[in-house]
C-alpha positions in Angstrom: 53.9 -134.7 -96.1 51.9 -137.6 -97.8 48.5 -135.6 -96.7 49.6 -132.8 -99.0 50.9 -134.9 -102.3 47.2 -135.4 -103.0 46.5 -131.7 -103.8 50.1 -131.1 -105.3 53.1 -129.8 -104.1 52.7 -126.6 -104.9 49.8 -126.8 -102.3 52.4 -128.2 -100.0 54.3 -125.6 -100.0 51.7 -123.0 -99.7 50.5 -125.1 -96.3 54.0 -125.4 -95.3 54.1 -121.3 -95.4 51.1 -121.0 -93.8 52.2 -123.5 -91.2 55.0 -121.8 -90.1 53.2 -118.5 -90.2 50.8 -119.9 -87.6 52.9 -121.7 -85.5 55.0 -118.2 -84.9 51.5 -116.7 -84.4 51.0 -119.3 -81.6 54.4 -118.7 -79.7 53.2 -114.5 -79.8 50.2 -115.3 -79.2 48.5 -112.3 -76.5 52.2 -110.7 -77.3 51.0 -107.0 -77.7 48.5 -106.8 -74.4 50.5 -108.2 -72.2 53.4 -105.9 -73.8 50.9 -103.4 -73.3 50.1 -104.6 -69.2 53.5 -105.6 -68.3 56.1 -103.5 -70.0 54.1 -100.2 -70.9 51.7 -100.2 -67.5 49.0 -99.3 -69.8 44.9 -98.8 -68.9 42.0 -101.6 -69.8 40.8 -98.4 -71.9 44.6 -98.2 -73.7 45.1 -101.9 -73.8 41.6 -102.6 -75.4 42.5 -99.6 -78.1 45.6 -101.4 -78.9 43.1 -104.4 -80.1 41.0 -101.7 -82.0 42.9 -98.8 -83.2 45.2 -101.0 -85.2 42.9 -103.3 -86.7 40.9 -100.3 -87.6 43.8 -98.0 -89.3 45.2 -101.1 -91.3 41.4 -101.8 -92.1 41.5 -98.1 -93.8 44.8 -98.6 -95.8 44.0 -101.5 -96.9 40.4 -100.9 -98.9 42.3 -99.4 -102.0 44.4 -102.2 -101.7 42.2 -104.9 -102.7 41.5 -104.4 -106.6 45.3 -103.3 -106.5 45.8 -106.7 -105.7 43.0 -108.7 -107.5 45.1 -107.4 -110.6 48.3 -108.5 -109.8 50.3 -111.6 -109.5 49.3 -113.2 -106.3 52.6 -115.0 -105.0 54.3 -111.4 -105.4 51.6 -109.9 -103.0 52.0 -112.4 -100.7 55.9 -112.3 -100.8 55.9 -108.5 -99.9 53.1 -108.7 -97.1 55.0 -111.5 -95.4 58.3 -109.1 -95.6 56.4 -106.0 -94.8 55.3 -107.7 -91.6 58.3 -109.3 -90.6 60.1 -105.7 -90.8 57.4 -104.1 -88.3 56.9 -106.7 -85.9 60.9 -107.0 -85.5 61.0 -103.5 -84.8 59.2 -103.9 -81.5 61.8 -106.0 -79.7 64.6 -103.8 -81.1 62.7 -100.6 -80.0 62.4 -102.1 -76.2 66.4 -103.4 -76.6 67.2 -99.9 -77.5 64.6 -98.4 -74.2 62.7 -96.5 -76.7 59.5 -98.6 -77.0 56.3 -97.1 -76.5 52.7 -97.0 -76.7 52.0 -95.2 -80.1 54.9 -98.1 -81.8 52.8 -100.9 -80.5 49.8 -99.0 -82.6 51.7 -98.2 -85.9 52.6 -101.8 -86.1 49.4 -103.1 -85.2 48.3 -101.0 -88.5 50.7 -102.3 -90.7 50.2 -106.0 -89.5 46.1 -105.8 -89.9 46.9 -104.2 -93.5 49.3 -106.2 -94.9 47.0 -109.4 -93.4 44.4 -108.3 -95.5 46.3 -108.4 -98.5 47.6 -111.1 -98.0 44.9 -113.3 -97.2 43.2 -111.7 -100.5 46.0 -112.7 -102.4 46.2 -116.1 -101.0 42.4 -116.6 -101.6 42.5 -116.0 -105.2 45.5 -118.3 -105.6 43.9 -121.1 -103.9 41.3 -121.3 -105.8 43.3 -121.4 -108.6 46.2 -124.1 -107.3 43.4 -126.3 -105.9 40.3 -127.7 -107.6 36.9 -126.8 -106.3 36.0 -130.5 -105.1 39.0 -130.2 -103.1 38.4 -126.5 -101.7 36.5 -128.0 -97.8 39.5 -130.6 -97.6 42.6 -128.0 -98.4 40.8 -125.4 -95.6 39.9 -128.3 -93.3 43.7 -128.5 -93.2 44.7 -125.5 -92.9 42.1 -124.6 -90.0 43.7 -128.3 -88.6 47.2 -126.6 -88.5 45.9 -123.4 -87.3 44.7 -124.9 -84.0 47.5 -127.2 -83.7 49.8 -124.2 -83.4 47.9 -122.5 -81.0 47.7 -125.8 -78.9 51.8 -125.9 -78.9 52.6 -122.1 -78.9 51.1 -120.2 -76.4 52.2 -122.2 -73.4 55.8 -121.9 -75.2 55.3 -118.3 -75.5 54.2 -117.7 -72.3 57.2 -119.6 -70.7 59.4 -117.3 -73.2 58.1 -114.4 -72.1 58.8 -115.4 -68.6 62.1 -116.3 -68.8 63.2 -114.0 -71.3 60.8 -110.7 -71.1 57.5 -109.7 -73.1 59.1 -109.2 -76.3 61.0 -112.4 -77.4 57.5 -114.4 -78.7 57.1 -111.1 -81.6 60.5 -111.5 -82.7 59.6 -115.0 -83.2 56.5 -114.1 -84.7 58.1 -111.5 -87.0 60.9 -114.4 -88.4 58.3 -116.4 -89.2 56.8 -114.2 -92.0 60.2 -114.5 -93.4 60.1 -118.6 -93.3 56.6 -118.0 -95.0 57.8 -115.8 -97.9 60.8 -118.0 -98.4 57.8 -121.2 -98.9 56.2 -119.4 -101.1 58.7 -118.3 -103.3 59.8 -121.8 -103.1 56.1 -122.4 -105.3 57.0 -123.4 -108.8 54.2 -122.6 -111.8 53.8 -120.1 -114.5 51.1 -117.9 -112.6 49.3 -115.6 -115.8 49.1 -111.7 -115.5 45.7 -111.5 -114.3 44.0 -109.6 -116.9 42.5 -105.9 -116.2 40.1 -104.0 -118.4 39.5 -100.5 -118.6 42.0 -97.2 -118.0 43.8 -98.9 -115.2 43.1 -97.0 -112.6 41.7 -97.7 -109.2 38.3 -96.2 -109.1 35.7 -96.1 -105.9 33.7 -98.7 -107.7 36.5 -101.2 -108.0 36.9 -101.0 -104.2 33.2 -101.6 -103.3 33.1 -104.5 -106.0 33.9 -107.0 -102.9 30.6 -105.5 -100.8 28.7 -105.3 -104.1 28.9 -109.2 -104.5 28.4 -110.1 -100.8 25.1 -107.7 -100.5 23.8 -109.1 -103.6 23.9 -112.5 -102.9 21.6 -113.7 -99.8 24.2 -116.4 -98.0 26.9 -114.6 -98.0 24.6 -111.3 -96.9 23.7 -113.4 -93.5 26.7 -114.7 -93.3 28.7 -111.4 -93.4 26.5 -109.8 -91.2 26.6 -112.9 -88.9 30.1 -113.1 -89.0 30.8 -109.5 -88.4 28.9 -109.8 -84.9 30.6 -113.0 -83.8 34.1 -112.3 -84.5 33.8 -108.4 -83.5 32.5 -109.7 -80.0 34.3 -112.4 -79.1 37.6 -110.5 -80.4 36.8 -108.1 -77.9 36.9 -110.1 -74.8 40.7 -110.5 -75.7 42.1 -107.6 -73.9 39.5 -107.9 -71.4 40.5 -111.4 -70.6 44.5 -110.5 -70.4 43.8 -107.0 -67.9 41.1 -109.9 -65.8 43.8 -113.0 -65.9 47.4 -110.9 -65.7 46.3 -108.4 -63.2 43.1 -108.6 -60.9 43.5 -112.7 -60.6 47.1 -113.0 -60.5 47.1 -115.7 -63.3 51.0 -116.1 -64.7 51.7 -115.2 -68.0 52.3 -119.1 -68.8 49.0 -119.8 -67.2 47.2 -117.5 -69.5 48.7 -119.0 -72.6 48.1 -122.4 -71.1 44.6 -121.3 -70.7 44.0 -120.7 -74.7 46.3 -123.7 -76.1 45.3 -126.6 -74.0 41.4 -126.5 -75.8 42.6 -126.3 -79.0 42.8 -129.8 -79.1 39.3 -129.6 -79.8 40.1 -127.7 -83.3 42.1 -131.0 -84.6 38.9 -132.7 -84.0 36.6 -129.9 -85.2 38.6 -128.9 -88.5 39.2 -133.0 -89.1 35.3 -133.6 -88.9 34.2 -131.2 -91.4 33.6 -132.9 -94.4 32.0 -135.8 -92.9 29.4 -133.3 -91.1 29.2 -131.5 -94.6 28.7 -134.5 -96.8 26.6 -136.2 -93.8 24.2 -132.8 -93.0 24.9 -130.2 -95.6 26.2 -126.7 -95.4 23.3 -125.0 -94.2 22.5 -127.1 -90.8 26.0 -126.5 -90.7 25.7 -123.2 -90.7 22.3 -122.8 -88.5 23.4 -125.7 -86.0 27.2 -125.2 -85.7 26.9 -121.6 -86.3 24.8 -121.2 -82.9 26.6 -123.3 -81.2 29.7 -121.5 -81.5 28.3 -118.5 -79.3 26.2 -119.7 -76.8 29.4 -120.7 -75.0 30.8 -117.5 -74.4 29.0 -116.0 -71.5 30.8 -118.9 -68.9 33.7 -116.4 -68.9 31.7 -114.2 -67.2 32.4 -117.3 -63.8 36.8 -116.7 -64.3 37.9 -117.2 -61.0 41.2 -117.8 -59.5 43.4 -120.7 -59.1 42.9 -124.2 -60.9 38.9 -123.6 -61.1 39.0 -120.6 -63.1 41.7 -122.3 -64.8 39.2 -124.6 -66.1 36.6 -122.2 -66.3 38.6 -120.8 -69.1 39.7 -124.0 -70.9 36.2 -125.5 -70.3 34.5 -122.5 -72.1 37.2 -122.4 -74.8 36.8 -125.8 -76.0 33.2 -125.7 -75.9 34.0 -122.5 -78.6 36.8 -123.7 -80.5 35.2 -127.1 -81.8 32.3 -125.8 -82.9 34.8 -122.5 -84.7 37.0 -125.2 -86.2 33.8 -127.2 -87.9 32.1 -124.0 -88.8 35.4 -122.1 -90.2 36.5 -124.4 -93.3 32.7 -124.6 -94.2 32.4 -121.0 -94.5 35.8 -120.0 -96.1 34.4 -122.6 -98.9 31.3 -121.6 -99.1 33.2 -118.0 -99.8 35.5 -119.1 -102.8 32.1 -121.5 -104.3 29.9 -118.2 -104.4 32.7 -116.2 -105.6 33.6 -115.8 -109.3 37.4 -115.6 -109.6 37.5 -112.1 -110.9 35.8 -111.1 -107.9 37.9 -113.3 -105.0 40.2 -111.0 -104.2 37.9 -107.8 -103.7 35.8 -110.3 -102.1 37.9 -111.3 -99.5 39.3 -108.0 -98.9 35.4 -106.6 -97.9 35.3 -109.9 -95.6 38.0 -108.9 -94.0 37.7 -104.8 -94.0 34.5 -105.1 -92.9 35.4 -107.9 -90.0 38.1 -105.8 -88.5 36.2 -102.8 -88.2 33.6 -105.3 -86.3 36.5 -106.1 -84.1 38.0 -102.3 -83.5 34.5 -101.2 -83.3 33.5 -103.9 -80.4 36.5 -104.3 -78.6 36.8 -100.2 -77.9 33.3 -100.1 -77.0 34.0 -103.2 -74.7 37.2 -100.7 -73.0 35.1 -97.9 -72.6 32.4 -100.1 -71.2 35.8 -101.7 -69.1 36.8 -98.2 -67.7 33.1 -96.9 -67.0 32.1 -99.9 -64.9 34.7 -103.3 -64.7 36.2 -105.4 -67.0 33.6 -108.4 -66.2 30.9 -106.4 -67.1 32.1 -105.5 -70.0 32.7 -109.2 -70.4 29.3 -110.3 -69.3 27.5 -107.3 -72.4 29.8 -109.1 -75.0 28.8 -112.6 -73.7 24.7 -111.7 -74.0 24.8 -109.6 -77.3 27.0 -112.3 -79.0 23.5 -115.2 -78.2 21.2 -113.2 -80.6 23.5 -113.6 -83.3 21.9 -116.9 -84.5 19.1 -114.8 -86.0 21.5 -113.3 -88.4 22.8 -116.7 -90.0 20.7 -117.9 -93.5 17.2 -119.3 -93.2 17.7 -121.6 -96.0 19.9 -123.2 -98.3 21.4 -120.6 -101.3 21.0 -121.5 -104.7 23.8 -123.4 -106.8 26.6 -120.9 -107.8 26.0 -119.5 -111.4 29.0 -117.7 -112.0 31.6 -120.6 -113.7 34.4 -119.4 -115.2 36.8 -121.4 -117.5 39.1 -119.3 -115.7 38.2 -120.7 -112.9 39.8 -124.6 -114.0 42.7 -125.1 -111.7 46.3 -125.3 -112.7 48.1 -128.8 -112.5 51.9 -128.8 -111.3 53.7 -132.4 -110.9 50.6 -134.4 -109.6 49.6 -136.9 -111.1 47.0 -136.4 -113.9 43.9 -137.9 -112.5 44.2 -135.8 -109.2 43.3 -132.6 -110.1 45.0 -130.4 -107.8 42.8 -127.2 -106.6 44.2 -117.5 -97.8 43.3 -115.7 -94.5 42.5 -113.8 -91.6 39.6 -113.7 -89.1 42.9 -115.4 -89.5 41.0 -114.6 -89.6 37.9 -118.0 -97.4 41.7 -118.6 -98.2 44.0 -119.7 -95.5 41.3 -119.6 -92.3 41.6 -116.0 -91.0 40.4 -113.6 -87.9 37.2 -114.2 -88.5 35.6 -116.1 -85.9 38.4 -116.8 -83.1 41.0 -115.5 -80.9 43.8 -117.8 -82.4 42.9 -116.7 -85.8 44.5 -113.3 -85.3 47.1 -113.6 -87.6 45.7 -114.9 -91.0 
């Protein structure tokens, strides 16, 4: 892991957590619809609520969370989410052993996963801003976002050949172990973290929650990029569930073949995530933003032409890898951009709004896309999400933002055993930390 001495080894083992995290994302990834299609025989309208309800619940428990967290220790936070999920997910396949597993499970879990993702990724946020130094912030998400695509390029074929072989449940008990290989890399993390300090009675007021929107609103690039965000990820999440009831059951597709169809183009995010800084450095963020950020949607309509056999096939991978390049250039650009603009008293808050506000796009969108499903056809459904999702340019920034004015001394990163002159710097979509769910399908975990 030479790539990761250069930003420390405490960094290392924060990647190497969330590597492993992702790569068991990969191997479940689709895991819950096509539970939901295969096992429970459920409706477009129930299968699409599984991709919103959840999201939308956890959304809900977790907004007092996020100043509960931005005063705490943030490798303890992360610790306990990573358990936390790996006890739900690995109830699911002990529920089905057992012959007991059913609709409203798949729900509660699908809470407590989107809750303790938020946590988490506003936990990991904070501390990466703090382990890594702000010169190195684009390189340290660049590889992140590298290994997030990687794994979905490797797992969902795997997956998909699991869940043939060995039934729809195998890829989340996967999944669920590999929280536990996370926590056990970060507790593996060696520095003297301070108590962050906290001012005030201690209690959780409403004002403390809404902090996070507080400093988004009031600062105009990340205002359009929110706003922007919270379209593109909240529409092209919701042609998930739609894709899996088209794919699995009017077309036939294998459950291998649907995995196949979202890993092989993820190629393209290796090359995506790899030329980031040189397209930054070259261009600056803001073309980024305007050119790559409306390139990344103009792509999605193409699903709208699935068809069976090899040529929808390639419909699929075609349109994916059109998408996922242009996500994996755009994503470590904007979850910099994030931790830059954000002071670090405010990160965690921050990145909890991101994310709050991101998966109520997604539950939002995707049940109106399974309403819209039931009422007329999945493919139009389909076709609404690809049109709305082209006028989303007009939401991204209309020129550069001024230079962040909010340095902190706090803000100087902490060394570990690197050597002195390198100075050593979440999620969810999935996913401004580790990349999270906010832009892509893969990115569901983070």
């Amino acid at each position: 892991m030479a790539a990761s001495e250069s930003l420390g080894r405490n960094f290392g083992w924060l990647w190497a957590a969330y590597a492993v995290s992702a790569y068991g994302t990969g191997l479940g990834f689709g895991a819950f619809p096509l539970i939901a299609v295969l096992a429970l025989h459920a409706s477009p309208a129930q299968v699409s609520a599984l991709s919103a309800v959840g999201p939308a619940v956890g959304a809900l428990i977790a907004l007092p969370l996020a100043p509960w967290v931005e005063f705490r220790r943030k490798r303890p936070v992360m610790i306990a989410m990573d358990l936390l999920r790996c006890a739900v997910m690995t109830s699911v396949p002990i529920a089905y052993a057992l012959g007991v597993l059913g609709f409203a499970q798949l729900l509660v879990v699908s809470a407590a996963v989107a809750a303790a993702k938020i946590a988490f990724n506003a936990a990991s946020g904070a501390y990466l801003k703090a382990l890594v130094h702000k010169d190195d912030l684009l390189v340290a998400n660049a590889r992140f976002e590298s290994t997030n695509w990687s794994s979905i390029a490797i797992g969902p074929p795997l997956g998909g050949a699991a869940i043939g072989l060995l039934g729809p449940v195998v890829t989340v008990l996967a999944d669920g172990l590999s929280y536990l290989l996370s926590a056990l890399a970060i507790l593996a993390i060696r520095d003297r973290e301070p108590a962050p300090e906290r001012t005030g009675t201690g209690r959780i007021g409403l004002g403390e929650v809404l902090d996070g929107w507080r400093h988004i609103f009031g600062h105009s690039g990340l205002r359009a990029l929110y706003l922007n965000n919270l379209t593109v990820s909240g529409l092209i999440m919701a042609t998930e569930p739609l894709l899996a009831v088209i794919m699995v059951r009017q077309l036939g597709f294998a459950p291998w073949q649907y995995g196949l169809a979202f890993a092989a183009p993820c190629v393209g995010g290796l090359i995506g995530s790899r030329l980031a800084r040189i397209v930054v450095a070259r261009w600056g963020e803001h073309r980024v933003f305007r050119i790559v950020g409306t390139l990344r949607v103009v792509w999605l309509i193409g699903l709208v032409f699935l068809r069976p056999g090899v040529i929808g096939l390639l419909t699929v991978i075609a349109v994916e890898l059109a998408i996922i390049v242009s996500m994996s250039l755009y994503t470590p650009v904007l979850a910099t951009y994030r931790l830059t603009h954000t002071p670090k008293h405010l990160v965690a808050r921050t990145l909890s709004a991101w994310s709050i506000g991101g998966q109520a796009a997604i539950a939002t969108c995707t049940a109106l896309a399974g309403l819209l499903a039931d009422a007329t056809t999945p493919r139009t459904a389909l076709a609404a999400a690809g049109l709305l999702i082209l006028a989303s340019p007009l939401l991204l920034p209309r020129r550069p933002a001024p230079e962040p004015q909010n340095a902190d001394p706090a803000d100087a990163p902490q060394q570990d055993s690197a050597p002195a002159s390198i100075r050593p710097r979440t999620p969810a979509d999935p996913a401004g930390p580790l990349p999270d769910s906010d832009g892509h399908r893969p990115s569901l975990r983070l």
